[in-house]
DSSP file (Angstrom, degrees, kcal/mol; ACC not computed):
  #  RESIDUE AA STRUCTURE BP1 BP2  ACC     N-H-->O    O-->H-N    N-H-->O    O-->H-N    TCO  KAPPA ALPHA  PHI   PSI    X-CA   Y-CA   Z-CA
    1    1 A X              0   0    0      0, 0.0     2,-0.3     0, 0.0     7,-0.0   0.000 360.0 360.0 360.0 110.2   -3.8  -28.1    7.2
    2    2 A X        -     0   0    0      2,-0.0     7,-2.3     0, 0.0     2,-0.8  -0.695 360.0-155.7 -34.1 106.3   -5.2  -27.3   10.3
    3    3 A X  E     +A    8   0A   0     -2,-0.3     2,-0.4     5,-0.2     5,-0.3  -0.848  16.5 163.4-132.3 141.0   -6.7  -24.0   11.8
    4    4 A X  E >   -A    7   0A   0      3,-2.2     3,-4.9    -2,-0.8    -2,-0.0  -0.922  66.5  -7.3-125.0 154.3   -7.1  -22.9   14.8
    5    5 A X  T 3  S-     0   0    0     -2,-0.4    -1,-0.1     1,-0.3     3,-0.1   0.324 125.9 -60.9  55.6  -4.9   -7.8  -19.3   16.1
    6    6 A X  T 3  S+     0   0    0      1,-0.5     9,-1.6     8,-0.1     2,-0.4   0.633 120.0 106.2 102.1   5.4   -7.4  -18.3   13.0
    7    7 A X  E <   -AB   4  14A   0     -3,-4.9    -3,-2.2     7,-0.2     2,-0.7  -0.970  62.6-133.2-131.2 157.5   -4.1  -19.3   12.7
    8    8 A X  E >>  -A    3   0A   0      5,-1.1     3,-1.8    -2,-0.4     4,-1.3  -0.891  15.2-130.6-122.3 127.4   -3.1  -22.4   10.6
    9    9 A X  T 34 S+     0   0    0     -7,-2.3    -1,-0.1    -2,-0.7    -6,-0.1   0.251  95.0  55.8 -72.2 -13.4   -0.6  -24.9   12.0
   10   10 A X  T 34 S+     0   0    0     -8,-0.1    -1,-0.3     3,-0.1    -2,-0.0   0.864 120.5  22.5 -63.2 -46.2    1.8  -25.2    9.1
   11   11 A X  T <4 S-     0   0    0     -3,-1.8    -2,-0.2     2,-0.2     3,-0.1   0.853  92.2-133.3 -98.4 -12.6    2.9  -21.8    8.6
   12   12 A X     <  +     0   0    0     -4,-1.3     2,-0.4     1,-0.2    -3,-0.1   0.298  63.6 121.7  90.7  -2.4    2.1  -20.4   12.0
   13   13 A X        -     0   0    0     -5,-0.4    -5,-1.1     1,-0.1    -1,-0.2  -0.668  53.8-130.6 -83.3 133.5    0.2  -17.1   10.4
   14   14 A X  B >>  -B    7   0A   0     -2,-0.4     4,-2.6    -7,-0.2     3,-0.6  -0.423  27.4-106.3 -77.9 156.9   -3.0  -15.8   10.7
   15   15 A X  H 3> S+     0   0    0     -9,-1.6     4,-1.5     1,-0.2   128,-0.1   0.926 121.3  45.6 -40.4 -58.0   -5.2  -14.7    8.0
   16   16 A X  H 3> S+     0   0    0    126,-0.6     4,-0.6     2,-0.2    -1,-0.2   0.413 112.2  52.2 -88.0   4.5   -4.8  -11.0    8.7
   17   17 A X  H <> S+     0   0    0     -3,-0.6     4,-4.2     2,-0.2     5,-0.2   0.761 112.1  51.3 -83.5 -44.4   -0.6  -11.4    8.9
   18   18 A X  H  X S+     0   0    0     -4,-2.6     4,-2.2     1,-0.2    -2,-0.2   0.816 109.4  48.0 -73.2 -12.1   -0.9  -13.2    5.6
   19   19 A X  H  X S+     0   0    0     -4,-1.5     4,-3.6    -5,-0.2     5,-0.2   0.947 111.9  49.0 -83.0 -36.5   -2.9  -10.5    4.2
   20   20 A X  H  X S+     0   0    0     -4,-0.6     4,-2.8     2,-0.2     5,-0.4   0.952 104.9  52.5 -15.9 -80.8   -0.6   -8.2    5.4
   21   21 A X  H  X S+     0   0    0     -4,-4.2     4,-3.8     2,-0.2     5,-0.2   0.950 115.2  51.8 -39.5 -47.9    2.5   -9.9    4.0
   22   22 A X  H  X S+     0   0    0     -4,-2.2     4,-3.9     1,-0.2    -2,-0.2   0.909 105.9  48.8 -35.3 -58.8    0.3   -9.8    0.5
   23   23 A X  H  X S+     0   0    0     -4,-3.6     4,-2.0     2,-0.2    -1,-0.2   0.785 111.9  47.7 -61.9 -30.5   -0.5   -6.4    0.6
   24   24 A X  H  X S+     0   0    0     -4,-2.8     4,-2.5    -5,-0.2     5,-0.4   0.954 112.5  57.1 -80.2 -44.2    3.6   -5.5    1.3
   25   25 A X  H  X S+     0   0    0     -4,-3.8     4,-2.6    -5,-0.4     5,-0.4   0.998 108.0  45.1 -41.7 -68.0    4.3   -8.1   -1.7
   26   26 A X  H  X S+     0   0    0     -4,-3.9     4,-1.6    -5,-0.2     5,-0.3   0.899 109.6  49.2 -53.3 -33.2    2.3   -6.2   -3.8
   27   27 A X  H  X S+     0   0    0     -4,-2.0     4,-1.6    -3,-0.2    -1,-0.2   0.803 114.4  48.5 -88.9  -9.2    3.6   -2.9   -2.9
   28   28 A X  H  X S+     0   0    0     -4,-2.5     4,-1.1    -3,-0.4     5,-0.3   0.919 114.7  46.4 -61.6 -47.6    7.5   -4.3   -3.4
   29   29 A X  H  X S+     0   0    0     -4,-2.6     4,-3.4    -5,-0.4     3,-0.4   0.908 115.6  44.7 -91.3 -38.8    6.4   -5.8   -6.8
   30   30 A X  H  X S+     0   0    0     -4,-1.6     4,-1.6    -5,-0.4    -1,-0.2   0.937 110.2  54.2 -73.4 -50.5    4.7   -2.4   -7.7
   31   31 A X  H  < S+     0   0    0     -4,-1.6     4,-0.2    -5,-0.3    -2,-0.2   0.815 115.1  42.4 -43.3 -33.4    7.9   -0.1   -6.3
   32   32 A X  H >X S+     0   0    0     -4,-1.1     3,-3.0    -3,-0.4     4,-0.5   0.901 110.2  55.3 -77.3 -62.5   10.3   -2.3   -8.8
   33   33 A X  H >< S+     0   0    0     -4,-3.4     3,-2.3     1,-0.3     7,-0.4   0.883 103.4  60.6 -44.9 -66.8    7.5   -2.2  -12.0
   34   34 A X  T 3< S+     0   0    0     -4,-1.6    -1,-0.3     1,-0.3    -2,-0.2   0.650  98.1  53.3 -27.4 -54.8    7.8    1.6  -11.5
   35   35 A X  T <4 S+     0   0    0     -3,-3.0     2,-0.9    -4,-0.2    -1,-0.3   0.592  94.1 104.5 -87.1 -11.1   11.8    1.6  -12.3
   36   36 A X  S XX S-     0   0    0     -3,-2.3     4,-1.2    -4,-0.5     3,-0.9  -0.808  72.8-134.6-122.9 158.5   11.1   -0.3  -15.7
   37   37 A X  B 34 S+c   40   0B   0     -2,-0.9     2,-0.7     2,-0.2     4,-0.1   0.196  94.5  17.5 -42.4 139.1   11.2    1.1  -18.8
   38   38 A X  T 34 S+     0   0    0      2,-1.0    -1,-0.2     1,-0.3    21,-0.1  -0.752 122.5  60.4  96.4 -78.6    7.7   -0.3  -21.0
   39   39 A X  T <4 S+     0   0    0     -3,-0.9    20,-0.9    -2,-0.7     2,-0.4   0.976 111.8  43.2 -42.7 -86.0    6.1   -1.2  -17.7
   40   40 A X  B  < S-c   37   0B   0     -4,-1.2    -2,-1.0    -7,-0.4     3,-0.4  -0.753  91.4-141.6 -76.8 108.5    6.6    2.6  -17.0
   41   41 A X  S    S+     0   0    0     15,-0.4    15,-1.3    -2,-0.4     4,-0.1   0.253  85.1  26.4 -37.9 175.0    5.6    4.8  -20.1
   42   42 A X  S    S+     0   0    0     13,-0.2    12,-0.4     1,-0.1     4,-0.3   0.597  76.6 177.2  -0.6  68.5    7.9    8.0  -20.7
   43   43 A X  S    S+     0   0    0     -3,-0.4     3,-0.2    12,-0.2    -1,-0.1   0.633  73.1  48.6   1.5 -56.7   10.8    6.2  -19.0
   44   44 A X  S    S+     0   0    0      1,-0.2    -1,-0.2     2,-0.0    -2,-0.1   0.553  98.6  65.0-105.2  -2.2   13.1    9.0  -19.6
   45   45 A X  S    S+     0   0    0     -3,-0.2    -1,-0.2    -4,-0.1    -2,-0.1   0.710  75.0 125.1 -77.8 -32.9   10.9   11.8  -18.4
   46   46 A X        -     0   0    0     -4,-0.3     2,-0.4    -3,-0.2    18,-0.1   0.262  41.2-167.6 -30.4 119.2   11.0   10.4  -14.8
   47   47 A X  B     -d   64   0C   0     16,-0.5    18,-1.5     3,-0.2    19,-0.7  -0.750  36.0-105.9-111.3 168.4   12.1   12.9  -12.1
   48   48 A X  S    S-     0   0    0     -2,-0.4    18,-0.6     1,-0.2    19,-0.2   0.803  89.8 -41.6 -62.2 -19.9   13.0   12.6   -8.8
   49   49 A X  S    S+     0   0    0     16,-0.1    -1,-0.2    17,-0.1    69,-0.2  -0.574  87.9  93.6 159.8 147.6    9.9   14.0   -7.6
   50   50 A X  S >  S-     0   0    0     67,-3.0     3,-1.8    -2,-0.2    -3,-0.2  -0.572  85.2 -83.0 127.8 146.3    7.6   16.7   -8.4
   51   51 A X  T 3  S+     0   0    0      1,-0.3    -1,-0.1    62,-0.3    66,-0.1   0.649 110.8  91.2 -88.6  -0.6    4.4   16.7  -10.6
   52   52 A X  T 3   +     0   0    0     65,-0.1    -1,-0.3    -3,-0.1    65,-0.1   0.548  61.5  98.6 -12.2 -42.0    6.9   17.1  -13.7
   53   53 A X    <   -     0   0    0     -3,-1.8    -7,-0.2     1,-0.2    11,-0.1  -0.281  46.3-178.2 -52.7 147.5    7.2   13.4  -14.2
   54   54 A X        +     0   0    0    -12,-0.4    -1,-0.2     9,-0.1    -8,-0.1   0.053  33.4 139.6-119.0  32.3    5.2   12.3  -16.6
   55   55 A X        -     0   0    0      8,-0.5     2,-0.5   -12,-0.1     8,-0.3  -0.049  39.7-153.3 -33.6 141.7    6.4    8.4  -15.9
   56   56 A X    >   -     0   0    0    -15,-1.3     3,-0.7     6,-0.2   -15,-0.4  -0.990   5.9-145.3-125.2 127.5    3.3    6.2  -16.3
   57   57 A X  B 3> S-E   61   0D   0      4,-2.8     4,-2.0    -2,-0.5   -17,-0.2  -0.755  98.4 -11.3 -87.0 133.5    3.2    2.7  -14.3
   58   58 A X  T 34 S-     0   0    0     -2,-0.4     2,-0.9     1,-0.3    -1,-0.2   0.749 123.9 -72.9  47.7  39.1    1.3    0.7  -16.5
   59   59 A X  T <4 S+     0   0    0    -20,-0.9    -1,-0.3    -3,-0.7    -2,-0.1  -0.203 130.5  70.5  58.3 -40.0    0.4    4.0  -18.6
   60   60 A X  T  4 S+     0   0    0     -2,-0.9     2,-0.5    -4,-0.1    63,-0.3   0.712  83.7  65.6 -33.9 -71.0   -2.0    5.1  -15.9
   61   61 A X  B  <  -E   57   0D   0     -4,-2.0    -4,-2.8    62,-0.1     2,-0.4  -0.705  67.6-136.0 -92.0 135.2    0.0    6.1  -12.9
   62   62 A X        +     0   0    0     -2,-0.5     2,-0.3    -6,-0.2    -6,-0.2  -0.740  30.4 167.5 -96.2 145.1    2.1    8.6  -12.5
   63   63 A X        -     0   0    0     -2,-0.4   -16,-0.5    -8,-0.3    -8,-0.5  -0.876  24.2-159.9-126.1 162.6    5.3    8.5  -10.9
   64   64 A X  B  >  -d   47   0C   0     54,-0.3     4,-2.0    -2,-0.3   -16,-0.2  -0.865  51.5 -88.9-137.2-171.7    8.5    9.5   -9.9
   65   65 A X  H  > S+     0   0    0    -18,-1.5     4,-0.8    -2,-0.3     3,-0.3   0.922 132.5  42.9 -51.5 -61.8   12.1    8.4   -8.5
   66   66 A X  H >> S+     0   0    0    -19,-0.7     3,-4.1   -18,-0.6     4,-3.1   0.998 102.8  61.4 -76.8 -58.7   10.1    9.0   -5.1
   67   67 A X  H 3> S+     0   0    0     51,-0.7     4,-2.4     1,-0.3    -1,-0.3   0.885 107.3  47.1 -17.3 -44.4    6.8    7.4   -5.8
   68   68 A X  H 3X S+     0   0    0     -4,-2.0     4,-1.1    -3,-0.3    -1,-0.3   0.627 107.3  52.2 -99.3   1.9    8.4    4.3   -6.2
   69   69 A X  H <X S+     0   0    0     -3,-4.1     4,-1.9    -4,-0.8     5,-0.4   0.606 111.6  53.5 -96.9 -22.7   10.7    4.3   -3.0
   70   70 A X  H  X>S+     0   0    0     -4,-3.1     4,-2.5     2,-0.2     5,-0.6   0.954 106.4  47.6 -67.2 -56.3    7.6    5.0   -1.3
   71   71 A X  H  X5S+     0   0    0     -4,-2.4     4,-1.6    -5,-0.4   -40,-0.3   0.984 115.9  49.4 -52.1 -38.9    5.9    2.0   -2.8
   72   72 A X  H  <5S+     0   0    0     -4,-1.1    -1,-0.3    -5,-0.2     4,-0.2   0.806 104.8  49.8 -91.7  -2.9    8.8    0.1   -1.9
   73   73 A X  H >X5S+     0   0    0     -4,-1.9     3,-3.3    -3,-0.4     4,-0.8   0.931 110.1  59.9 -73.4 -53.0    9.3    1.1    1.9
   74   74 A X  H >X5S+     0   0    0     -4,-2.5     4,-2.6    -5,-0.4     3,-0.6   0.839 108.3  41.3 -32.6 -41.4    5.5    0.2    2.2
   75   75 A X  H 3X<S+     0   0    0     -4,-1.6     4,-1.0    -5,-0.6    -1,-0.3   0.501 111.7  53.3 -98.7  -0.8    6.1   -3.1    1.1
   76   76 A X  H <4 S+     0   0    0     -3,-3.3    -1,-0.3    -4,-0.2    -2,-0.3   0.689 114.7  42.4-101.6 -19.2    9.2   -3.6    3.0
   77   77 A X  H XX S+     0   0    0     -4,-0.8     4,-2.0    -3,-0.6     3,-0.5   0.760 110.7  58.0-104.3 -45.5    7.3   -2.5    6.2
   78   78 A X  H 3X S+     0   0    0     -4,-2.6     4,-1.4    -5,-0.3   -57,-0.1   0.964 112.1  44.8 -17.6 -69.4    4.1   -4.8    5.1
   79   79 A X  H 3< S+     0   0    0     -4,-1.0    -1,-0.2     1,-0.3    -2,-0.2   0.552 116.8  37.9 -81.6  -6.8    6.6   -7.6    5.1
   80   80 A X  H X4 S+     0   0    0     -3,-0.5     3,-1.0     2,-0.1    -1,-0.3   0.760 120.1  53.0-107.4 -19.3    8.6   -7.1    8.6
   81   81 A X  H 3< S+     0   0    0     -4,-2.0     7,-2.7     1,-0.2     3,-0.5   0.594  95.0  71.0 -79.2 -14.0    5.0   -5.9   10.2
   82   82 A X  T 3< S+     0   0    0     -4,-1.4    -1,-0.2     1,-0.2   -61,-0.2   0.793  75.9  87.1 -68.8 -13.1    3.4   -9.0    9.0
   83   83 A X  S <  S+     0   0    0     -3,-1.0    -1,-0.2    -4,-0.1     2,-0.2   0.710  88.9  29.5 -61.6 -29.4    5.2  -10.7   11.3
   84   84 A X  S  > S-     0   0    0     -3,-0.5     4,-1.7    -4,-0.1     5,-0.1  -0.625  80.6-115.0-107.7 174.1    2.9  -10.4   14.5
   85   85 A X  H  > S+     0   0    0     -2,-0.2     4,-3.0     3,-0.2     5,-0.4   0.747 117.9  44.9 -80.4  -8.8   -0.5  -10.2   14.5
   86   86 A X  H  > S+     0   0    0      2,-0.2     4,-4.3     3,-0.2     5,-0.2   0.990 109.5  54.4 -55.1 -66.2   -0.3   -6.5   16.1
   87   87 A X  H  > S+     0   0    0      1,-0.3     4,-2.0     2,-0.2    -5,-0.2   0.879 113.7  42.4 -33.8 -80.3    2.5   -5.4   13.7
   88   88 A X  H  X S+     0   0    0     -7,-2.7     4,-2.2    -4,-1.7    -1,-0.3   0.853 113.0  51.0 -44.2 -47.7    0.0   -6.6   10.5
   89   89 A X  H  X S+     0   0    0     -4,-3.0     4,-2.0     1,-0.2     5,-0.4   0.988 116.7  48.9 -56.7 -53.7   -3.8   -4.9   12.2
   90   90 A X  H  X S+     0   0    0     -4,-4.3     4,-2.6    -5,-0.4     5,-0.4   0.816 115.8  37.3 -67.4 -26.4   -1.4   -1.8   12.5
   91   91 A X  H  X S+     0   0    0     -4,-2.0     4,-3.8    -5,-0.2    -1,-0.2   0.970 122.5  41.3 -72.2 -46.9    0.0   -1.8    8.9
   92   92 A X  H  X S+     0   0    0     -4,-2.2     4,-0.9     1,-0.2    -2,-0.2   0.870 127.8  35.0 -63.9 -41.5   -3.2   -2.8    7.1
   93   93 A X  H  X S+     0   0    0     -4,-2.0     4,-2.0    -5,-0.3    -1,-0.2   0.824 126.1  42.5-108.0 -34.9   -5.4   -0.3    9.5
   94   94 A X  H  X S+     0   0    0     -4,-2.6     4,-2.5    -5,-0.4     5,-0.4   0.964 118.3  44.3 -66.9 -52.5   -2.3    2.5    9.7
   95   95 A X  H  X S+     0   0    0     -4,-3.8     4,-0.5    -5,-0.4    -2,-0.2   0.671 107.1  57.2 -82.2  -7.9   -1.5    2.3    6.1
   96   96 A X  H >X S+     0   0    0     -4,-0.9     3,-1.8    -5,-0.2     4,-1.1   0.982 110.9  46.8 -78.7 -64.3   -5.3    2.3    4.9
   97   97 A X  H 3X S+     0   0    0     -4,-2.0     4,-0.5     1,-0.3    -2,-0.2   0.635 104.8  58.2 -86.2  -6.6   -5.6    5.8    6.8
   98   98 A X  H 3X S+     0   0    0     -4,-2.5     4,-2.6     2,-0.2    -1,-0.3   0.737 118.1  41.6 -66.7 -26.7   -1.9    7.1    5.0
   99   99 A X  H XX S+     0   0    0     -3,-1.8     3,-2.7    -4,-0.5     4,-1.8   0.916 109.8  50.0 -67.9 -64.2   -4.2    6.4    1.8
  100  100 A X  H 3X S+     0   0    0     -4,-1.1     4,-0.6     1,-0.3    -1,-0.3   0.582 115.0  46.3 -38.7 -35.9   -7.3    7.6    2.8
  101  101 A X  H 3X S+     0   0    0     -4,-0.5     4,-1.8    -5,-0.3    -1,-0.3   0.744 111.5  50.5 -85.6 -36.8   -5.5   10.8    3.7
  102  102 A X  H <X S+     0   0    0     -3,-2.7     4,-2.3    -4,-2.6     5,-0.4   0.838 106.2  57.5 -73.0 -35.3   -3.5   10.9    0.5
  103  103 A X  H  X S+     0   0    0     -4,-1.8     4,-0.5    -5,-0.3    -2,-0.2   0.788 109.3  44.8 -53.4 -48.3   -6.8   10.4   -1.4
  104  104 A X  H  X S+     0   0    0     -4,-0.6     4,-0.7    -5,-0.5    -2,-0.2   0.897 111.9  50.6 -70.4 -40.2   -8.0   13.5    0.2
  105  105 A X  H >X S+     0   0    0     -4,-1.8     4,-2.2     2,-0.2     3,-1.1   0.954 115.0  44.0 -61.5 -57.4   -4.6   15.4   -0.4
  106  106 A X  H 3< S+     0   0    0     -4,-2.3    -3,-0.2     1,-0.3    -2,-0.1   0.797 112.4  57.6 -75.5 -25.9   -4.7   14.4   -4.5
  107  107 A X  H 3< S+     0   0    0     -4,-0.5    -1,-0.3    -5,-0.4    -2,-0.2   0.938 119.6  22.7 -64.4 -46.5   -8.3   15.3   -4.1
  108  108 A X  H << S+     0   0    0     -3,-1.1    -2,-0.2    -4,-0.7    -3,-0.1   0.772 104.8  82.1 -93.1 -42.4   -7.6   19.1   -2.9
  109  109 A X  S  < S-     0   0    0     -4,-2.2     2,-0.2     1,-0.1     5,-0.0  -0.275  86.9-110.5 -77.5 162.1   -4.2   19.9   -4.1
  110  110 A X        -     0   0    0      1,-0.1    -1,-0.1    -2,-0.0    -2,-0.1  -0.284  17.9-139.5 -84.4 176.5   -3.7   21.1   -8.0
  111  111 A X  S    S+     0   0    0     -2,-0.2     9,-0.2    -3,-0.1    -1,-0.1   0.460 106.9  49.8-131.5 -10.3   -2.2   18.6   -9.9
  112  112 A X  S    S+     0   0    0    -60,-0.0     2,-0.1     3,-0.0    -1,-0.1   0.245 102.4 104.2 -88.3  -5.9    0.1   21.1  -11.9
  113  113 A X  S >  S-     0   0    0      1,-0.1     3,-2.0     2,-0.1   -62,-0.3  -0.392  87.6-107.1 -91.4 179.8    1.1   22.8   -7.9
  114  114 A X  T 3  S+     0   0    0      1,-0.4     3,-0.2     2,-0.1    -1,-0.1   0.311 112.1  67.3 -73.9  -9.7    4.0   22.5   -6.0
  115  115 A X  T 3  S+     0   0    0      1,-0.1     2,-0.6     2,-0.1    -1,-0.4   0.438  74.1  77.1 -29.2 -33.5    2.1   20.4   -3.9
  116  116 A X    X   +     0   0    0     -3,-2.0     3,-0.5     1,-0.2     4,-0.3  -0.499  59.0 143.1-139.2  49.6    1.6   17.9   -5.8
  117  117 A X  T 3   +     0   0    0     -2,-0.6   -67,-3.0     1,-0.2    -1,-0.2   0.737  62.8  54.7 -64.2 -34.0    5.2   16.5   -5.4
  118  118 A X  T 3  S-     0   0    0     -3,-0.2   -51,-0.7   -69,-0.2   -54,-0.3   0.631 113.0-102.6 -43.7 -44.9    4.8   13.0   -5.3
  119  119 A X    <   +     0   0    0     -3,-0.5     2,-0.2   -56,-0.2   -55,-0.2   0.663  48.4 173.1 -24.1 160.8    3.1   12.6   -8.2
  120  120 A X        +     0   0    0     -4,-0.3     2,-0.3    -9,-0.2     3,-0.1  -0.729   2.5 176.6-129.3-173.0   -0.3   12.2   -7.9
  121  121 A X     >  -     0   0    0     -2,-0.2     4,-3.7     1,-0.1     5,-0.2  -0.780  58.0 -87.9-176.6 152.5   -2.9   12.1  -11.0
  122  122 A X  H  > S+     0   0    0     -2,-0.3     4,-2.4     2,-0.3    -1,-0.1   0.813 127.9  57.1 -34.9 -57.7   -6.6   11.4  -10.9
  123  123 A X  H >> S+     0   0    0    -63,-0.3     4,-2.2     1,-0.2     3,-0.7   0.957 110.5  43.7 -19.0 -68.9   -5.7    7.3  -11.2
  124  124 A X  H 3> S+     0   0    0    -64,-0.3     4,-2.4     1,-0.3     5,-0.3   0.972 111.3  58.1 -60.7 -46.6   -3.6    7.6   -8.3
  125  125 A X  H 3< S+     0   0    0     -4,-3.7     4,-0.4     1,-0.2    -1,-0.3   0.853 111.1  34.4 -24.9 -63.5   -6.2    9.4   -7.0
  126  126 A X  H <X S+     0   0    0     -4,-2.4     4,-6.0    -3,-0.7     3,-0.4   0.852 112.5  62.9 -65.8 -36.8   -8.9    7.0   -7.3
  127  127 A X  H  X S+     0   0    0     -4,-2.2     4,-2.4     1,-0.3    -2,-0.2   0.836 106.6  52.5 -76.7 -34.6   -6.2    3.6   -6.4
  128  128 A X  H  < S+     0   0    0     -4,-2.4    -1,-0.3    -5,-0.4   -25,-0.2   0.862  97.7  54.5 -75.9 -21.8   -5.7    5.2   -3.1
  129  129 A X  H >> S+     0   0    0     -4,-0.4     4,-3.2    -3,-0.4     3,-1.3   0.847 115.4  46.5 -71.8 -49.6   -9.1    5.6   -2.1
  130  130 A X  H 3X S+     0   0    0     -4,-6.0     4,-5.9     1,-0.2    -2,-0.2   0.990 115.0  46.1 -44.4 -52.1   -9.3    1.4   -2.8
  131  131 A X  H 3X S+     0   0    0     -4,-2.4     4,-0.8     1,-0.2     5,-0.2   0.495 107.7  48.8 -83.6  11.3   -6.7    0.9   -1.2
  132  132 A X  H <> S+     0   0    0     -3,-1.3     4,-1.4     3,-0.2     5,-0.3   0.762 119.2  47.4 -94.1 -47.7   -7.6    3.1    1.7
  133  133 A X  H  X S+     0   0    0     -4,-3.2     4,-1.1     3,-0.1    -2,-0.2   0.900 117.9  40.2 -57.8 -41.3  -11.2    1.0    1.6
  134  134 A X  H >X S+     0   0    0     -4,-5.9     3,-0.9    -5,-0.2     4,-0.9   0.993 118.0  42.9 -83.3 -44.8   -9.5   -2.4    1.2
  135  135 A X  H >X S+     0   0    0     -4,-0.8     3,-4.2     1,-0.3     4,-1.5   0.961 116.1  50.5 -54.0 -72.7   -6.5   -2.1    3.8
  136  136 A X  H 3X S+     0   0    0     -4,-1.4     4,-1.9     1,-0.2    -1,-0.3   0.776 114.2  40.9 -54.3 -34.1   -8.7   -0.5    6.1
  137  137 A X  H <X S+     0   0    0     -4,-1.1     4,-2.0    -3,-0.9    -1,-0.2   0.673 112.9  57.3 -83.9  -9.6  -11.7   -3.5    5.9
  138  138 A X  H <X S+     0   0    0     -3,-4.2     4,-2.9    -4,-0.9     5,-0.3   0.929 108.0  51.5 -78.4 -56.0   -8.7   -6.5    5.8
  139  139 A X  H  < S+     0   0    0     -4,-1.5    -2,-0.2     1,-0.3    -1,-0.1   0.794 118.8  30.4 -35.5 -45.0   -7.7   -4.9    9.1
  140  140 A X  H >< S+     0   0    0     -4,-1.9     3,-0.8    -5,-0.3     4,-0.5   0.853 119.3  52.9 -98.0 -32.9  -11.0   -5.0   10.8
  141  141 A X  H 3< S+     0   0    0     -4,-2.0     4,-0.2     1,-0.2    -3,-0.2   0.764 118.6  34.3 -61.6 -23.9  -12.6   -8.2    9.0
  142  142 A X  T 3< S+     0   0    0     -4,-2.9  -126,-0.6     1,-0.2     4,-0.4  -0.032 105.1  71.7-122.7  24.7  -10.0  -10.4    9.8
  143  143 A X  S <> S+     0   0    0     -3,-0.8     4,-0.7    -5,-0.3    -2,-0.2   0.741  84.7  75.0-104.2 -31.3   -9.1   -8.8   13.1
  144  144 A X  T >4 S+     0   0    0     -4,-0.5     3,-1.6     1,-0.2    -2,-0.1   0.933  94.0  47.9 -68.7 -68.2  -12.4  -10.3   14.5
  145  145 A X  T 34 S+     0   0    0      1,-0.2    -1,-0.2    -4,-0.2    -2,-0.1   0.958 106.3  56.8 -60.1 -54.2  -11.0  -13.7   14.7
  146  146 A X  T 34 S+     0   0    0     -4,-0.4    -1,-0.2  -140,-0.1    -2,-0.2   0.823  80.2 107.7 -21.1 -50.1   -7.7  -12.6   16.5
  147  147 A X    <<  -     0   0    0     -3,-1.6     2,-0.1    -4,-0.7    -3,-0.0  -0.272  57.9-153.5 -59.3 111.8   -9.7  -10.9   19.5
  148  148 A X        -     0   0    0     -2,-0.2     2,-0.3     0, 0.0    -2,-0.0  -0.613  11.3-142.3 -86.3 146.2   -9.4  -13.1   23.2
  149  149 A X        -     0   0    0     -2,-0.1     2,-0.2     0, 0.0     0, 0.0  -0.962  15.5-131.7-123.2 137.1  -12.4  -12.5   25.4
  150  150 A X        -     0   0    0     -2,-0.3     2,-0.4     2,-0.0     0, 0.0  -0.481  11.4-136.2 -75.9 162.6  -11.2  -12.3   29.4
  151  151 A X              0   0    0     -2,-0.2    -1,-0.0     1,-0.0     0, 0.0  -0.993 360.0 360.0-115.3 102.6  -13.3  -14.4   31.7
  152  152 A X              0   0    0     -2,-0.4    -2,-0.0     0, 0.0    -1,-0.0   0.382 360.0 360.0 -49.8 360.0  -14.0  -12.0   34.9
């Protein structure tokens, strides 16, 4: 396997499209876990949205009906944005500053208000702030190599 630019000559991707593509894999795979029972504690509590739920992804996170369509549009937008290298800097760099901003929302809002529709819970809390830190550093570390310099 060959790479050049940054891209490697079998699959035709760059680093930061295949991280991209990762990151939307993971958030499909995470959107699905969410809709079964075991994998998500108190199953049968699950609401459509509202801090009511008490579903737990993996016991931890809370969710609802919406939580998880979100996780899975993410990952469906990961995986059709991976395709160029624009598409992927803008999901990895866009969708680290939807976290970062939801990490800041979970942060402020009460977690028993009407606010706090999504669910969020202190987990989620924290797992968006990673993922606000990692999205946002795949974008810009592996954006380096992408970058043409003009010749005046």
């Amino acid at each position: 396997m060959t790479n050049t630019n940054n891209r490697t000559v079998e699959s035709g991707r760059t680093t930061l499209q295949r991280a991209a593509q990762a990151v939307g894999v993971v958030f499909l795979l995470v959107g699905i876990l969410g809709f079964i029972p075991g994998i998500t504690s108190n199953y049968s509590t699950m609401m459509f949205a509202g801090h009511q739920s008490e579903a737990m992804l993996l016991g931890i996170f809370q969710v609802s009906i919406l939580h998880n369509i979100v996780h899975l549009l993410f990952g469906v937008a990961g995986l059709a944005m991976s395709r160029t290298v624009s598409g992927a800097r803008s999901y990895l760099l866009g969708g680290g500053i939807i976290y970062a901003i939801l990490w800041i929302y979970g942060l402020v809002i009460g977690q028993e208000s009407a606010a706090n529709f999504v669910p969020v819970n202190t987990a989620d809390n924290w797992l968006h702030f990673l993922l606000a830190v990692g999205m946002i550093g795949l974008a810009l570390a592996l954006n380096r190599g992408n970058r043409t310099t003009r010749r005046a």
